[in-house]
LOFI-751084 format. One line per field, with one value per residue (C-alpha): residue number from 1; x, y, z. Coordinates in steps of 0.05 Angstrom, whole numbers, always signed. Layout:
N
i	c(NUM|...);
c1	c(X|...);
c2	c(Y|...);
c3	c(Z|...);
***
This chain:
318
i	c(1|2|3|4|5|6|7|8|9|10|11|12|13|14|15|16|17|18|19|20|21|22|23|24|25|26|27|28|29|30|31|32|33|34|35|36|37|38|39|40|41|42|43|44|45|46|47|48|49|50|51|52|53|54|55|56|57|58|59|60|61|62|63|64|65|66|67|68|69|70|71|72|73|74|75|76|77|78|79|80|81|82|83|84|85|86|87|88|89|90|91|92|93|94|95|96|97|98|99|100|101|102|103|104|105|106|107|108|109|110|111|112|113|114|115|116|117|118|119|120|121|122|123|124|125|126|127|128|129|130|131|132|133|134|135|136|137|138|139|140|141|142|143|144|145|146|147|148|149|150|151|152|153|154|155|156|157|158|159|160|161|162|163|164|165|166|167|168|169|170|171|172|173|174|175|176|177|178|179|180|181|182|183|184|185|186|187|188|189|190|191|192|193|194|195|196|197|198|199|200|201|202|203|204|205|206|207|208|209|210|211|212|213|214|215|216|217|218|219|220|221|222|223|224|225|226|227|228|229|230|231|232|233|234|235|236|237|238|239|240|241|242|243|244|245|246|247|248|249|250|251|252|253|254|255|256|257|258|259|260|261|262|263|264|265|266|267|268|269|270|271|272|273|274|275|276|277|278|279|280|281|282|283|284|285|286|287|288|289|290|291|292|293|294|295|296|297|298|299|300|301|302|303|304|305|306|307|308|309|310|311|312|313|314|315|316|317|318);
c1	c(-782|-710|-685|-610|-572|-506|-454|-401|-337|-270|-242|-253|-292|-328|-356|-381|-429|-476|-480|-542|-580|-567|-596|-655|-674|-654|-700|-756|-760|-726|-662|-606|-546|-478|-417|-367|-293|-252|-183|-139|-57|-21|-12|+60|+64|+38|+84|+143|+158|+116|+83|+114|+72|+82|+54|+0|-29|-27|-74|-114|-118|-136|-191|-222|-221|-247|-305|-315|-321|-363|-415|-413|-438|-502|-514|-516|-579|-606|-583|-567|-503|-456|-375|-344|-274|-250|-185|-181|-219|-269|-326|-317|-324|-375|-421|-407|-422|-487|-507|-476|-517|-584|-583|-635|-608|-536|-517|-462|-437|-419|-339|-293|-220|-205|-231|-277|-277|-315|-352|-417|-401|-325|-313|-323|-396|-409|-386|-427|-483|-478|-478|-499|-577|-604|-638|-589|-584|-536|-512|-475|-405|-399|-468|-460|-483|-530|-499|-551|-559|-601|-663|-641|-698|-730|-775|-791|-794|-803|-834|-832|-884|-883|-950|-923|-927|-853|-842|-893|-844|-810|-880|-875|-803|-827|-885|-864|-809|-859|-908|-849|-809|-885|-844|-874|-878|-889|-909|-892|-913|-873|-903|-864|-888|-892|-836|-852|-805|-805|-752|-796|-827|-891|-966|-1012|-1060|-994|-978|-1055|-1046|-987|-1023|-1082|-1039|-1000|-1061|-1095|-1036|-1029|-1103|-1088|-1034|-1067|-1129|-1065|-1032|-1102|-1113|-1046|-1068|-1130|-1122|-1045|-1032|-1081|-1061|-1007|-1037|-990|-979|-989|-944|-960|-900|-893|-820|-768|-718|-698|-757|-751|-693|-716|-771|-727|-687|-753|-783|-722|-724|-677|-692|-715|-741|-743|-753|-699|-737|-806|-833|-768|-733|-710|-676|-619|-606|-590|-631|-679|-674|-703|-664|-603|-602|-606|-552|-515|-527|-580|-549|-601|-589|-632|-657|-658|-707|-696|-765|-735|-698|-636|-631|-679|-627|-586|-510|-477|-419|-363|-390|-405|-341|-304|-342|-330|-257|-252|-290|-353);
c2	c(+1760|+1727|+1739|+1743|+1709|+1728|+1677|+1691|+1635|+1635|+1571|+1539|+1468|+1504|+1559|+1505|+1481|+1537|+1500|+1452|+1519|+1557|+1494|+1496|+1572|+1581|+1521|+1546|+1615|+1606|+1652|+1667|+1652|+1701|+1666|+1720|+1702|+1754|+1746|+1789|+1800|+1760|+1794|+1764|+1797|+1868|+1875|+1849|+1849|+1855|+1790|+1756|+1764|+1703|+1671|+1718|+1699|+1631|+1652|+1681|+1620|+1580|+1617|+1632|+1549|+1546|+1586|+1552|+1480|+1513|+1539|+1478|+1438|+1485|+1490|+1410|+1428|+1471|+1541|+1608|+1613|+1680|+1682|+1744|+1756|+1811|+1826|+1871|+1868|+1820|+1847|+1910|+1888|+1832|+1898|+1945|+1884|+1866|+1941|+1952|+1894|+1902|+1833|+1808|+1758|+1734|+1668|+1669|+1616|+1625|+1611|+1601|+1605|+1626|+1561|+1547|+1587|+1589|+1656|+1636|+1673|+1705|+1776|+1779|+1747|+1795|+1855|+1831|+1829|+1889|+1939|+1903|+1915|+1863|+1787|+1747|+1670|+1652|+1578|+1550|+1523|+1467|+1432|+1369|+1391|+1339|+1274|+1272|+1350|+1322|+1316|+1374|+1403|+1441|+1401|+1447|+1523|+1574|+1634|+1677|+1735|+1783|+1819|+1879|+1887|+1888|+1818|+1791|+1792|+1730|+1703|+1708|+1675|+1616|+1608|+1601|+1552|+1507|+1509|+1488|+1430|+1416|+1432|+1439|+1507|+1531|+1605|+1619|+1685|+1700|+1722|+1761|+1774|+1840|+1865|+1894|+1943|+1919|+1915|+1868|+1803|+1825|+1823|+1777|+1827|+1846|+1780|+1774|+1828|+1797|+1732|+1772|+1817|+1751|+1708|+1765|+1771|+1698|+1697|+1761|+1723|+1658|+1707|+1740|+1669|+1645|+1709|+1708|+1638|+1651|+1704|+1685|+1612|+1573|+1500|+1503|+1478|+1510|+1495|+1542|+1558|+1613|+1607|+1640|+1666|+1696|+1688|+1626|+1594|+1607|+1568|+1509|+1503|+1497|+1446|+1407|+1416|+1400|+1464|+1468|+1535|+1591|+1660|+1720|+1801|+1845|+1882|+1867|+1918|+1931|+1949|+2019|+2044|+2064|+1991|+1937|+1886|+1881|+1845|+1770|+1765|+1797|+1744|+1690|+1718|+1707|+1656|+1616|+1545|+1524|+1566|+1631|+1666|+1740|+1784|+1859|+1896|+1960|+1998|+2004|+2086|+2085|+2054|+2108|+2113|+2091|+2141|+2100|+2111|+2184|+2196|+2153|+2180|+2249|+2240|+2211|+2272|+2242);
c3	c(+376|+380|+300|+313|+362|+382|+399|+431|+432|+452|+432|+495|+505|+558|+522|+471|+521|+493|+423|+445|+474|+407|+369|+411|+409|+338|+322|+365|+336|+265|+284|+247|+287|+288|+310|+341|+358|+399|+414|+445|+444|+499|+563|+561|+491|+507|+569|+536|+466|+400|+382|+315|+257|+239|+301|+297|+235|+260|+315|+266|+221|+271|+300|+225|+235|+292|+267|+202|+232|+285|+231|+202|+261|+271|+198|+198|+251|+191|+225|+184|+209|+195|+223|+254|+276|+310|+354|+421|+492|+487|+525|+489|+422|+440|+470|+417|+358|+392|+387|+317|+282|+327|+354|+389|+439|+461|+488|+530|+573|+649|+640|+578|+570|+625|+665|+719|+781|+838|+822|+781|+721|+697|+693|+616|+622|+675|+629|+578|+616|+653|+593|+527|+554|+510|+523|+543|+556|+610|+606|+670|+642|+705|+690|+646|+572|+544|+511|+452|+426|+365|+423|+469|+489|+550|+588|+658|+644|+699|+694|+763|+762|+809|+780|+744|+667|+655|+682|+635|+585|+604|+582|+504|+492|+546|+512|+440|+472|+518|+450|+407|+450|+492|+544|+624|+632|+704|+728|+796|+837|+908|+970|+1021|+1089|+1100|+1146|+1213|+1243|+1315|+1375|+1410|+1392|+1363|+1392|+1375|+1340|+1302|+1282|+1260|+1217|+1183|+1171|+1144|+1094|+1078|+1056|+1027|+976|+959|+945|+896|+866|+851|+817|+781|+754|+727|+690|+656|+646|+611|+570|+550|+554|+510|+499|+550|+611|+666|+728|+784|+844|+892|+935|+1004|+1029|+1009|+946|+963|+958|+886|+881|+918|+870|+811|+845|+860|+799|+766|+720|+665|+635|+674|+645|+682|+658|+661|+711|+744|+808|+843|+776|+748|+682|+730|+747|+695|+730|+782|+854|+833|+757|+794|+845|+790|+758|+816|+847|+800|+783|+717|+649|+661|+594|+617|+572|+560|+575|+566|+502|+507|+499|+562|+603|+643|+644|+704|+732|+712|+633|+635|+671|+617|+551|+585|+585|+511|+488|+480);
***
């Protein structure tokens, strides 16, 4: 499923805090692992005066480095490691390399050179993300990366469901990973009471009919999350939550459950090619505090252009 990961690094400590998770999913599904390096000219430099040669190859050296004592660390974990290095906008050529070379997944993490910041992931992760349309693994830069990566492994996975097809391809990737690190892996189904449109408190046969609707739908859910787990899940023994709320309660579970990896679709029921992402994975994107594997359900030539791009590509003569 996952035969070339993509990693992205920019020199910073904190964008090394994805090097455990690409052990762990290269190990899991026998991946070949591309490290890419982007840097980009100095604002100072571009505004000012041209940067000296001299100083640049420096730069470069030092990256080239920086990759090759990279590699060496994940090959020392018995990873196929490859080294790229490429100058300009980052995002851009992180996108456009991903597409070039067919890659499978891309492990980013939350925040890099630029630092911490109270958004949950920089501007260049959310780029990325955005318009590369492939799996992605999004590592959050402020949690505490493991002291021992030699036995990094996942241990709680969470697999929300909300009933449709396309979500059920979070299932494969958890799966393969719960099998491989006999991890915990938990699938979890949300129920929403349905809304009301009411200027008045409502009556009590109106509130009956909410209950009724309610329960109704959690019993369709739990039938739901015992088929998946019969036909799909043999030797995994999951654990079942039919939760009943909104969003949030989502969250709460993987605080209680003390989740370290959760897997979502790209898009589930609310989700259209127009839209990168549906409501739920969206959310996690934003404000989801575990690292959240994101998997593409759709091709990338089904996704639609947004404005911005056909405007753009119109403009370049595209």
């Amino acid at each position: 499923m996952f035969n070339h990961i993509l990693v992205p690094l920019d020199g910073s400590s904190l964008a090394e805090c994805v090097l455990p998770h690409v052990i762990t999913v290269a190990q899991a599904f026998n991946a070949r692992v591309t490290l890419l390096r982007v840097f980009e000219q100095p604002r100072s430099s571009a505004l000012s005066q041209a940067i000296d040669p001299l100083e640049w190859h420096l730069v470069k050296t030092e990256a080239e480095a920086y990759l090759n004592d990279t590699a060496a660390y994940l090959q020392g974990f018995g990873l196929q490691v490859q080294r790229t290095l490429k100058e300009g906008n980052a995002a851009e050529h992180i996108i456009e390399f991903a597409h070039q070379q067919e890659l499978d997944l891309i492990i980013l993490s939350s925040h890099g050179q630029s630092g911490l910041s109270g958004w949950n992931i920089s501007s260049v992760v959310q780029k990325i993300i955005l318009r590369s349309h492939i799996s992605t693994l999004i590592v959050r830069a402020y949690q505490s990366p493991p002291k021992a990566p030699t036995s990094f492994g996942y241990k709680q996975l969470l697999v929300p469901l909300d009933g449709s097809q396309r979500a059920e391809n979070a299932l494969s990737p958890a799966m393969i990973l719960s099998r491989f690190y006999s991890s915990q892996l938990l699938l979890a189904h949300l129920v929403s009471k349905p809304e009301m449109i009411s200027r008045t408190p409502l009556t009590p046969h109106e509130t009956n009919l909410v209950n009724q609707i309610t329960e109704r739908n959690k019993q369709e859910a739990t039938l739901y999350l015992e088929q998946i787990c019969s036909l799909s899940t043999a030797g995994l023994d999951p654990r079942l939550h039919i939760i009943e709320g909104n969003i949030r309660e989502l969250h709460k579970l993987v605080e209680l459950k003390d989740v370290d990896l959760v897997v979502l679709s790209a898009h589930g029921h609310s989700g259209v090619a127009k839209w990168p992402y549906g409501r739920v994975t969206l959310n996690f994107i934003v404000y989801g505090t575990t690292p959240l594997l994101i998997v593409q359900d759709l091709p990338r030539i089904e996704m639609e252009k947004t404005t911005a791009e056909l405007i753009v590509r119109e403009q370049k003569g595209h």
